[in-house]
C-alpha positions as CSV (number, residue, x, y, z in Angstrom):
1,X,47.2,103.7,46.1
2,X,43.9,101.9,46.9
3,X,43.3,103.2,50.0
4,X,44.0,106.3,48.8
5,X,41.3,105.8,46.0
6,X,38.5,104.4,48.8
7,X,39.1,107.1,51.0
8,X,38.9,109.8,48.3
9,X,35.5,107.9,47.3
10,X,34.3,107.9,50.6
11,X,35.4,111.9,51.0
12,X,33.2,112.5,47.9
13,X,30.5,110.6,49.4
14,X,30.6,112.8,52.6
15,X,30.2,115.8,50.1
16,X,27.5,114.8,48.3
17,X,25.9,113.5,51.0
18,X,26.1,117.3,52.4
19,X,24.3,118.7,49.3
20,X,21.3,116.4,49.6
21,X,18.0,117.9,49.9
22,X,16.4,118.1,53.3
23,X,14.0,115.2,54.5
24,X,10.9,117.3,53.5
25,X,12.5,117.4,49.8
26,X,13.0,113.6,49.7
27,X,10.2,112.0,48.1
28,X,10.4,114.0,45.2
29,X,10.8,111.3,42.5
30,X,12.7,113.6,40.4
31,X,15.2,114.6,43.0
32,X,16.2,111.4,43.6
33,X,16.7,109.9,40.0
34,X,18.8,112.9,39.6
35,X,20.8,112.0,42.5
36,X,21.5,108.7,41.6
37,X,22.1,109.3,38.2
38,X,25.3,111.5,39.6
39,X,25.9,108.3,41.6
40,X,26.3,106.1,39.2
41,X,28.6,108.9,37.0
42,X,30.6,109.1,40.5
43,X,31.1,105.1,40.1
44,X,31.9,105.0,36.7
45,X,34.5,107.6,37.3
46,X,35.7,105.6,40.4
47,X,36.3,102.4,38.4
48,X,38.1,104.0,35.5
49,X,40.5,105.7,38.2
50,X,40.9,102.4,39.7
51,X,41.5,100.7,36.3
52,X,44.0,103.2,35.3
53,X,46.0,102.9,38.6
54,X,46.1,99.3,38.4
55,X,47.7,99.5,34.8
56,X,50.3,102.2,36.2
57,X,51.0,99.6,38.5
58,X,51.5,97.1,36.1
59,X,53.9,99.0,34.1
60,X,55.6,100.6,37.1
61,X,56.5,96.6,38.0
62,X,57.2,96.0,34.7
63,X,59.9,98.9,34.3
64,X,60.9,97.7,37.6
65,X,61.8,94.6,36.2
66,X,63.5,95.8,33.3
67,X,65.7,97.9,34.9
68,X,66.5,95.1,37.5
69,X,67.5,93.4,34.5
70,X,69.6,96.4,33.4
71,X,71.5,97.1,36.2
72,X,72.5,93.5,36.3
73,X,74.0,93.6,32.8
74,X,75.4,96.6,33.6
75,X,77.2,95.4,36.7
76,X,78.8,92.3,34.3
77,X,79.3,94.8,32.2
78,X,81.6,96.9,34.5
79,X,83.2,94.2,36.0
80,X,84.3,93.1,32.3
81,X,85.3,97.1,31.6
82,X,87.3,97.3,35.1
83,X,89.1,93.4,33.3
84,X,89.5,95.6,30.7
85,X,91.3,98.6,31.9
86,X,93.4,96.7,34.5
87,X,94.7,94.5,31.5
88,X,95.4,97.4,29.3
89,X,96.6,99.5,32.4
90,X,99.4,96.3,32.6
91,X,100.1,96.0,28.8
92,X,101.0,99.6,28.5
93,X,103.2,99.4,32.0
94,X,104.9,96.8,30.1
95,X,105.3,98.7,27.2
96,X,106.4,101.7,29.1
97,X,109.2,99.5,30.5
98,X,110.3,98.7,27.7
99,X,110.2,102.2,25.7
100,X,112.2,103.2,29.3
101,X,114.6,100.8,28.5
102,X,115.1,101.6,25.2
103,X,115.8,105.2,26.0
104,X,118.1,104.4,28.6
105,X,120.3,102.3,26.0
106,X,119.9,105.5,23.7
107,X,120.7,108.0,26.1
108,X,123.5,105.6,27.3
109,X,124.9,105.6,23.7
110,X,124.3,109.3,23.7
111,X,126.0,110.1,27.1
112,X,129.0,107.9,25.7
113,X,129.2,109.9,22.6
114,X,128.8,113.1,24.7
115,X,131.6,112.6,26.9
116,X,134.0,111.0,24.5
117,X,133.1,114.6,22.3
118,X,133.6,116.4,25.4
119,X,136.7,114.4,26.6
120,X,138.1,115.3,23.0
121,X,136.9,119.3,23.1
122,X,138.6,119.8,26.6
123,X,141.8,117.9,24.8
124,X,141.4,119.9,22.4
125,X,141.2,123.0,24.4
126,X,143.8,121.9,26.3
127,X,146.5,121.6,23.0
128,X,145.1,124.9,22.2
129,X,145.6,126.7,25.7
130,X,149.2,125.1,26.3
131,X,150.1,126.7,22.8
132,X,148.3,130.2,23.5
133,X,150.6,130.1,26.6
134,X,153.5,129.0,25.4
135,X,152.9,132.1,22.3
136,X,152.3,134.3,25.6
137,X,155.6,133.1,27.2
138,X,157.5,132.6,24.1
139,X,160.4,135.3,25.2
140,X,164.1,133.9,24.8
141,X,164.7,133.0,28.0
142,X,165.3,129.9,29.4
143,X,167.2,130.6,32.6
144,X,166.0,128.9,36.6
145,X,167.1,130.0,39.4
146,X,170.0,127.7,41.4
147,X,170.8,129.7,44.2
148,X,172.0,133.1,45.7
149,X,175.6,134.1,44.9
150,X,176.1,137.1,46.5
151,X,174.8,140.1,49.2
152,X,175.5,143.7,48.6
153,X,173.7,146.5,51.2
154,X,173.9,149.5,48.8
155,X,172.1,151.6,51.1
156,X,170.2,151.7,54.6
157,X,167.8,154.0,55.9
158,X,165.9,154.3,58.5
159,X,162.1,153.1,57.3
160,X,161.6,149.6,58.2
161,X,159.3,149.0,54.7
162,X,159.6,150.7,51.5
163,X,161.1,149.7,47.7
164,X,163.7,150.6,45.2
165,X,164.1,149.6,41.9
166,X,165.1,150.2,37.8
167,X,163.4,150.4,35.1
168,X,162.8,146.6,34.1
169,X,163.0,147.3,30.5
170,X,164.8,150.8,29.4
171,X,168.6,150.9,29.7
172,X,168.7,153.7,32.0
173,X,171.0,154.2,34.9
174,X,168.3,156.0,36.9
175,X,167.6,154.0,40.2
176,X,163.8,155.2,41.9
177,X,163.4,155.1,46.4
178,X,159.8,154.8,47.2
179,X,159.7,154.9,50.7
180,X,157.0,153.4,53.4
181,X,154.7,151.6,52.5
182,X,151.8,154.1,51.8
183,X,152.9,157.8,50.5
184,X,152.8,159.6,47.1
185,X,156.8,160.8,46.8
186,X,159.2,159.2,44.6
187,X,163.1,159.8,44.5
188,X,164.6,159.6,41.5
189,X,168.1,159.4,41.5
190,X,170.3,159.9,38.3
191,X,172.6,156.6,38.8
192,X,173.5,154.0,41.2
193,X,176.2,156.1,43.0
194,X,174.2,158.6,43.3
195,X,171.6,156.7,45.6
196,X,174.3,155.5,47.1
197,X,176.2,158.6,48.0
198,X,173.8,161.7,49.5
199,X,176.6,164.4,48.8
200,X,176.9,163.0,45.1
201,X,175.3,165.6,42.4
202,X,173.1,165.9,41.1
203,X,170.7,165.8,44.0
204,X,168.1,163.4,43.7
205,X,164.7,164.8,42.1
206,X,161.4,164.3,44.2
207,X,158.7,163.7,42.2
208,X,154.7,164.3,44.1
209,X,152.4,162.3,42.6
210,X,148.4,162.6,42.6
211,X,147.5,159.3,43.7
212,X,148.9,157.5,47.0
213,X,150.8,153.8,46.4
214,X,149.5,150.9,49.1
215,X,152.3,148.3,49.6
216,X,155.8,147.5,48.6
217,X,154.6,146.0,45.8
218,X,155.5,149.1,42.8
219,X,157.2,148.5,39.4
220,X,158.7,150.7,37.1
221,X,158.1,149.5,33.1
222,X,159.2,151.6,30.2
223,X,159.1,154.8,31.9
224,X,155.5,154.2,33.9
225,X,155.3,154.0,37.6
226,X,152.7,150.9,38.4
227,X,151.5,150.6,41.7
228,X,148.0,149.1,44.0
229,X,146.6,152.8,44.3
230,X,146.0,153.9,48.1
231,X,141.9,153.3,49.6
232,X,140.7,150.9,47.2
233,X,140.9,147.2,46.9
234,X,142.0,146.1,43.5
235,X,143.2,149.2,41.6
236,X,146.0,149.6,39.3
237,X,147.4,152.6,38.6
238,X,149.6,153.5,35.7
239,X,151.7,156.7,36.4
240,X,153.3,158.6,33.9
241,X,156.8,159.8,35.3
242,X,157.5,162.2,33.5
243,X,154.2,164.1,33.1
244,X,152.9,163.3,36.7
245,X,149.9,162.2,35.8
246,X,147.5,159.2,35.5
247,X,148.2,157.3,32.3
248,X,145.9,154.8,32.7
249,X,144.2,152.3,35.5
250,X,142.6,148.3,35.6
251,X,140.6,146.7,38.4
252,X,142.4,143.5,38.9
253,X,139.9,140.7,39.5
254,X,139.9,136.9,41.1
255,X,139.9,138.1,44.7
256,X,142.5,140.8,44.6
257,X,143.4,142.9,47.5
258,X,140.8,140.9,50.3
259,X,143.7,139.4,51.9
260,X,147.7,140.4,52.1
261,X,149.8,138.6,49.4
262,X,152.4,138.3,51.8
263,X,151.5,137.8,55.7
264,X,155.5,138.3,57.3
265,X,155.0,141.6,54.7
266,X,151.5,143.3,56.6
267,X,151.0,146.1,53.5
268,X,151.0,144.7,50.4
269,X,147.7,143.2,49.2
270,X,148.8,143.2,45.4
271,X,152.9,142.7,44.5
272,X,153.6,143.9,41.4
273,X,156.6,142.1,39.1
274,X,158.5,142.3,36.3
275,X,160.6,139.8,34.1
276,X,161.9,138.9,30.4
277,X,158.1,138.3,29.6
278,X,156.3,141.1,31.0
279,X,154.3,142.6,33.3
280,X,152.9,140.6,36.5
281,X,150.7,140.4,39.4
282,X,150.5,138.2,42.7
283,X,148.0,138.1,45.1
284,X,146.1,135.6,47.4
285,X,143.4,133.7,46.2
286,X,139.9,134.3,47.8
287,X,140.0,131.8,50.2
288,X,141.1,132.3,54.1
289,X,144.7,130.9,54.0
290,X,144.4,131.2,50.1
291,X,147.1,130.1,47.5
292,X,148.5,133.0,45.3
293,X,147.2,134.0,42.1
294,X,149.5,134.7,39.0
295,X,148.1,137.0,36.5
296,X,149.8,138.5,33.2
297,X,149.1,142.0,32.4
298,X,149.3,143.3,29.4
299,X,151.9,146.6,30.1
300,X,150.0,149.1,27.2
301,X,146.0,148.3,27.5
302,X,146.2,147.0,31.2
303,X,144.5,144.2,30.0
304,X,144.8,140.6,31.6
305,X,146.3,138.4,29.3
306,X,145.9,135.2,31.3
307,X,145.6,134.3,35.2
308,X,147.0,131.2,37.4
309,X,145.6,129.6,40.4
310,X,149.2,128.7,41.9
311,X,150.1,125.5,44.0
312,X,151.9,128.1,46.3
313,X,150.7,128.8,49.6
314,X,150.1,132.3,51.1
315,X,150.8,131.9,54.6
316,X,154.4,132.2,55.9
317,X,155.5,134.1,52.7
318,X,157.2,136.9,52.7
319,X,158.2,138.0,49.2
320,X,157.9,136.6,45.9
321,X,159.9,137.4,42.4
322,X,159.4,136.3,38.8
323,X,162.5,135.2,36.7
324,X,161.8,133.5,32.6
325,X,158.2,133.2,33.8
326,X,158.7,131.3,36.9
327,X,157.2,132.6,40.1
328,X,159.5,131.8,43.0
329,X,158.1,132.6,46.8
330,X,160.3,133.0,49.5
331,X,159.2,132.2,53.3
332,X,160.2,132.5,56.6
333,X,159.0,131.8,60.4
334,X,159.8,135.4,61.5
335,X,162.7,136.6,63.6
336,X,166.3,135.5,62.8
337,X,164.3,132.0,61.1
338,X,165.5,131.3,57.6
339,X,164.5,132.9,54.3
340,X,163.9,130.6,52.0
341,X,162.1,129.5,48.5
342,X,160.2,126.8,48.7
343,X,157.2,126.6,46.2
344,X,157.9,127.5,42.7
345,X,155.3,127.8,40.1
346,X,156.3,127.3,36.4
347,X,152.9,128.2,34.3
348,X,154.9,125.9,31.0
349,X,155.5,123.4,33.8
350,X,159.3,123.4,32.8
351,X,160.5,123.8,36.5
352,X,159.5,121.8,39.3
353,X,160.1,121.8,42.7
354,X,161.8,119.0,41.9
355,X,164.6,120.6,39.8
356,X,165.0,123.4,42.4
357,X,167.8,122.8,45.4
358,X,167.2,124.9,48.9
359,X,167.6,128.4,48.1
360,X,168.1,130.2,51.2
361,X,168.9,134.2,51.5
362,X,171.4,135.0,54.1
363,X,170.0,135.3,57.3
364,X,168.4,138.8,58.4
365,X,167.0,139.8,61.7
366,X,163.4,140.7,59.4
367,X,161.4,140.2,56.9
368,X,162.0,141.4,53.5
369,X,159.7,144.0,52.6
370,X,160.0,143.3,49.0
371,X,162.1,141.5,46.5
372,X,161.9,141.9,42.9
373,X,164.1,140.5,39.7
374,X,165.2,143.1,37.3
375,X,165.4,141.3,33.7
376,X,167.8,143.6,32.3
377,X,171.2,143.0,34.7
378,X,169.6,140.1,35.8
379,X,170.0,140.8,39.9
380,X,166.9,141.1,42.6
381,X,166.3,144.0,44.7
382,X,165.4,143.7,48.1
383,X,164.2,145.9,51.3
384,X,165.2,144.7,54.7
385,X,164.8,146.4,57.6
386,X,165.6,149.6,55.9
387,X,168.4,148.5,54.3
388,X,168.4,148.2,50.4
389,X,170.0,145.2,48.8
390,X,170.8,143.6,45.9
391,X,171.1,139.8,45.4
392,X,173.2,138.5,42.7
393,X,171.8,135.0,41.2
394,X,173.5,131.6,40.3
395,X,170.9,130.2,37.2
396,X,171.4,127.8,34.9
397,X,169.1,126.8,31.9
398,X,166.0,125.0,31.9
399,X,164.9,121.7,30.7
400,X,163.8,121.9,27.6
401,X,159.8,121.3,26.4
402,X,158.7,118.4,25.3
């Protein structure tokens, strides 16, 4: 800053020295008092510039100082705050700990509570289901099934798949021929001699109706005609007999009609069934080599009433029937191989495979195209090979419930 101060001195030197008066002009007395006169100003100025520089300095080394001093108790200072922090950061880690702990002993006490209420909700559910079913299944039957008594062919023709059947529930002699197993005519014959004898009058009544059947799998309940309806997956058809038309239809759910019920019986997707409780449905479950599903329809609304994920394989069966609410599937290896039951599904768990001996169907050269149990003479009806069977059944009655 000195230097700076000389050499603007000696600048302002240089200037005046510039504006002096020429040599002729300087021995005029009054020119040069006047000139050093401005000198002396020029000095004066000079040393108060000085003066104030050096006190500038002064203070500039004195704030210098100060703030030296500053930034040192403000270093202790931070390294105290950072003590601090890092002790209160561990205090509340602890605390955390300890609040984590606490929930955990809460929520453990919770969960507890939880499951023991939800352990006692799905007992509770349980009672509450078991009874719904047992009011669902509460008809007075409390026959199983022991074996096969007897074999009758009452008729043969010459389609290798079709079905025949009575009404399950009216006491009417008429018997019903559905034949193939997809088509949209039904024979209705007035008695059981008269299907079995052509030339017998009167002549059997053909009946069109407006919607095709898919499968073996029909039944006739209290006058209606209820079949898996032709070109669609899972459709149930109610048909009106007697004024040939479409009383009513349900789309059956749980995987219906992706797979065959039945592999030895390659049409029907959805088997329809009847027995002293109702109106039934069996199909295979969603899965490749499924199991079959059991579901109770309700005959009127076509409503499902409850369904059943069975223990009973689809692959190998050939038929199944229901008798007192007890699904029974019969299987076979093809050929001349045996048919035989061997998985039964009670929904009441009253009969167990357990409590069932081999029950095997005379030997046929096929697969049965269908079998289904008539709960009102208490016989099944079966297709072979086009021939049309009955099978006359040795029961005996059921454990009872605990």
């Amino acid at each position: 800053t000195m230097l700076a101060l000389r050499r603007a001195s000696a600048f302002s030197v240089l200037i005046l020295t510039a504006f002096l008066p020429l040599p002729q002009f300087a021995q005029d007395p009054a020119m040069v008092h006047y000139i050093y006169q401005r000198f002396q100003v020029l000095e004066q100025g000079l040393q108060k510039c000085t003066q104030a520089t050096r006190e500038y300095i002064e203070d500039f080394r004195e704030f210098s100082k100060n703030i030296s001093v500053m930034l040192g108790r403000c270093q202790t200072y931070t390294s105290e705050y950072k003590s601090a922090v890092h002790n209160l950061a561990l205090r509340v880690e602890r605390a955390q700990r300890e609040i984590d702990y606490l929930e955990y002993l809460r929520e453990a006490e919770v969960c507890t509570e939880s499951e023991d209420k939800m352990l006692t909700e799905k007992q509770v559910q349980g009672a509450e289901e078991e009874k719904r079913i047992r009011t669902l299944l509460n008809a007075s039957c409390d026959n199983m099934l022991m074996g096969i008594k007897s074999l009758k062919i009452v008729k043969k023709t010459m389609d290798t798949d079709g079905s025949w059947m009575k009404d399950a529930v009216r006491d009417s002699p008429k018997v019903y021929l559905l034949i193939g197993s997809r088509n949209n005519t039904v024979w209705e014959f007035a008695s059981i001699r008269a299907f079995m004898e052509d030339s017998t009058k009167p002549a059997p009544r053909k009946l069109i109706l407006t919607h095709s059947w898919q499968g073996t799998g029909q039944v006739i309940y209290k006058g209606f005609l209820f079949f898996h309806s032709q070109g669609t997956p899972n459709e149930i058809i109610k048909y009106n007999l007697q004024k040939r038309t479409v009383e009513d239809r349900m789309l059956l759910s749980g995987g219906a009609g992706r797979a065959l019920a039945y592999p030895r019986s390659p049409s029907t997707y959805i088997d329809l069934a009847a027995d002293e409780h109702g109106l039934w449905a069996i199909h295979s479950g969603p899965s490749i080599h499924g199991h079959l599903v059991l579901t109770k329809i309700e005959p009127d609304t076509l409503g499902v009433e409850h369904s059943w994920d069975t223990p009973c394989r689809s692959q190998d069966a050939e038929a199944s029937f229901l008798l007192c609410g007890v699904l029974y599937v019969v299987y076979s290896s093809g050929g001349l191989g045996p048919h035989h039951i061997t998985c039964v599904y009670d929904p009441l768990g009253a009969v167990m495979e357990e409590d069932l001996p081999n029950v095997f169907f005379p030997r046929r050269s096929r697969s049965h195209s269908m079998i289904h149990y008539n709960p009102r003479d208490k016989q099944l009806y079966a297709w072979n090979d086009g021939n049309q069977i009955i099978y006359k059944l040795q029961t005996k009655r059921k454990q009872p419930l605990q």
